[in-house]
N, C-alpha and C positions, 0 to 999 in steps of 0.2 A: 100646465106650467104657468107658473107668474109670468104675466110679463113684467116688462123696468119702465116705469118713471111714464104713468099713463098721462103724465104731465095735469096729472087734478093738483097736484103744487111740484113747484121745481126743484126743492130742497133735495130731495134723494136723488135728482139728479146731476146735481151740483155738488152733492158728496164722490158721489160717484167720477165725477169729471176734474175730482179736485184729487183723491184717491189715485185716478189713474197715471198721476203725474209724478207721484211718486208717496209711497207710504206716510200716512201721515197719523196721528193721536187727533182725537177729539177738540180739543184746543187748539190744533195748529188749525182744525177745520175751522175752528169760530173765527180765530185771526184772519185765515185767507175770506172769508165770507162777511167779514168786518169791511176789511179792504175794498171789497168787488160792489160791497150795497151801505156801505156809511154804518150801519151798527153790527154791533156783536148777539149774532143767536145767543139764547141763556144755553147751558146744558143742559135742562130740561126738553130744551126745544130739538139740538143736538141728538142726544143718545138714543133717543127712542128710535129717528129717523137710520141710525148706524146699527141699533140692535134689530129691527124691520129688515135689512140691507142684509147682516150675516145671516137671519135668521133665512134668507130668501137663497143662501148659500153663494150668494154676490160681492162678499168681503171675510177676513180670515183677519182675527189679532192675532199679529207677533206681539210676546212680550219678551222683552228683555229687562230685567229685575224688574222695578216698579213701572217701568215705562210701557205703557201701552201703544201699539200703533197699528191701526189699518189698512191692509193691503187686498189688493181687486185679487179672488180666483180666477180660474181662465173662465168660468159662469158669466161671470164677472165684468171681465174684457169683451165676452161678446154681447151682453146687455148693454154695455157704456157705447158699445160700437153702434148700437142698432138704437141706444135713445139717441146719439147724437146725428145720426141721419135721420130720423123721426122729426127730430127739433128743427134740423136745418131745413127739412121740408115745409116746416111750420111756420119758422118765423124770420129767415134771409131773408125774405123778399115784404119785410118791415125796414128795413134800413135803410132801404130810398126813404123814409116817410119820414127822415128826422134831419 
């Protein structure tokens, strides 16, 4: 089995952690990931990481007519559960350092 988000880059797991908040399209991901780091991923950089993600069976499009948006399967929820305790193992105890 794959694991999630061996953290060689953090993007899929910042989709994932962004996703889990509540379903979102490609574009609302660049927006929140605009906001969090000062620039906007291209879509280039975006989709690949989103279709790597469904393809890992860790995210599911709803569409609704033109509108596309992605949503965590329950794969999904427990990958995001298990990077984000991975992560907080990794890097809490960076934030005394700032």
């Amino acid at each position: 089995m794959k694991k999630c988000c061996d953290m060689k880059g953090m993007l899929s797991f910042l989709c994932l952690r962004l996703i889990s908040k509540q379903a979102m399209s490609g574009e609302d991901i660049r927006k929140a990931l605009e906001q969090r780091k000062g620039s906007r991923p291209s879509p280039g950089t975006i989709y690949p990481v989103l279709k790597s993600l469904q393809n890992s069976g860790w995210i599911i499009i709803i569409s609704k007519g033109k509108e596309k948006k992605y949503e965590l399967t329950t794969k999904g929820k427990l990958a995001t559960k298990e990077a984000t305790r991975k992560f907080v193992r990794m890097f809490c105890d960076m934030k005394s350092e700032f």
